[in-house]
N, C-alpha and C positions, 0 to 999 in steps of 0.2 A: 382384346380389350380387357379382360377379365383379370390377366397377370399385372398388367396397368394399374388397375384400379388394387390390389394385394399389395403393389408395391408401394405407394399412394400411402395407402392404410398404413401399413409397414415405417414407414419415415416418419408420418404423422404421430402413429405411438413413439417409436423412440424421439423423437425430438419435442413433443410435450411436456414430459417428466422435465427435460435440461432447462426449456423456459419457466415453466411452476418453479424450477430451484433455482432461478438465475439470481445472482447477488447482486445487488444497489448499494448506492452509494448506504441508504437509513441504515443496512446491514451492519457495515462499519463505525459510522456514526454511534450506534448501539451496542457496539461488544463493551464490554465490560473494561475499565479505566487500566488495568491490570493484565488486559489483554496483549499477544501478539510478541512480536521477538525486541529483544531490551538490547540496550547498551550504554555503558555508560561514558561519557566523554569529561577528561582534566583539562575544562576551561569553563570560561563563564558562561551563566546562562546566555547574555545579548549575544557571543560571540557562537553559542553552542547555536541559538535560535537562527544565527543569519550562516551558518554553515549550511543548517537543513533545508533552507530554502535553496541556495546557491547551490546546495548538490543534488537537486531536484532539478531545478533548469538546465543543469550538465546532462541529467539524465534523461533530458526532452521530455519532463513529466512534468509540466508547471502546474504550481499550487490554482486549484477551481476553487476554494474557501479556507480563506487561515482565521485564526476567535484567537483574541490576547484574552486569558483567562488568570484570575488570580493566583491561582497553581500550576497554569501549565499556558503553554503557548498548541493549537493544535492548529494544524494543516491537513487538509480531504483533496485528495485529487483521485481522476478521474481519469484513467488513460482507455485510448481510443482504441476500437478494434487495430490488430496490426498482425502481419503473418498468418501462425496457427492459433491466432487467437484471438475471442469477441471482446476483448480488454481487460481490461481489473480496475478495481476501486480502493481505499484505500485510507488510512489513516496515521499522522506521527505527531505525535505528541511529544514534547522537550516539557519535562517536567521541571518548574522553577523552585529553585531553592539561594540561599544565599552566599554558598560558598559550592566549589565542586566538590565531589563530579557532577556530574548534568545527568539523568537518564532521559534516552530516549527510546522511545518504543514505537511497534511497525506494525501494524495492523493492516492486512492487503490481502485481497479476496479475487479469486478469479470472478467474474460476470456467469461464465458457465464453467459448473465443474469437470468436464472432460475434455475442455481445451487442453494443450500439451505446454503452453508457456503461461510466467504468469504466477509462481509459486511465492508466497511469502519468504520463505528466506533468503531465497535467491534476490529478490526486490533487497531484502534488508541488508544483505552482505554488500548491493553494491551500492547503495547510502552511505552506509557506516564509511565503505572506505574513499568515497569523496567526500566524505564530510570530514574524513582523517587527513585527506589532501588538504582540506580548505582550512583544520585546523593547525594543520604540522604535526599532525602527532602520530604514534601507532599503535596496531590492535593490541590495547590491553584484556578485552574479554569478549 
């Protein structure tokens, strides 16, 4: 009974630390305007805006919360645990301006950090490139 209760103890510490560090959505929410992996897209804001949403629901991640903001349009989603991983959270931002290019930037966070999927860039590189489908265009940066 005694290695039981070691073992017990044992999981308990290591998996306390991963919940204390788990990331939420406020996390992303909260980074910095500046934050996260960019790119910029040659076409218009309306058409750059309705890319990233379209190539989110391609990518079975639908938007949980989008804000039309005066300088940016932002989108928070929220994807669900799946495989080797408790999910990720998430932010993209299509910064508005009046002519192109469009920047958009990717902010995405694992839920816990030693899940094995679930990496921001990985997330961004495959936005970028359905939103290159949905715009016709290709990787300029």
């Amino acid at each position: 009974m005694t290695s039981r209760w070691r073992l017990i103890c044992a999981l308990a510490a290591l998996t306390l630390p991963l919940a204390v560090n788990a990331c939420n959505s406020s996390t992303v929410q909260k980074a910095p305007a500046d934050a996260g992996t960019s790119r910029s897209f040659d076409a218009s804001y309306d058409q750059v805006k309705q890319a990233a949403v379209d190539a989110l629901v391609a990518l079975q991640v639908p938007p949980s919360q989008t804000e039309e903001q005066p300088d940016a349009f932002t989108i928070l989603v929220s994807r669900a645990p799946h495989g080797f991983s408790w999910g990720e959270v998430g932010r993209i931002t299509v910064e508005k301006t009046a002519t192109p290019p469009i920047l958009v930037r990717v902010v995405y966070e694992k839920r816990m950090p030693l899940q094995f999927g679930g990496s921001e860039s990985g997330f961004a590189r495959n936005l970028f490139a359905k939103m290159d489908k949905q715009l016709g265009t290709k990787t300029a940066n």
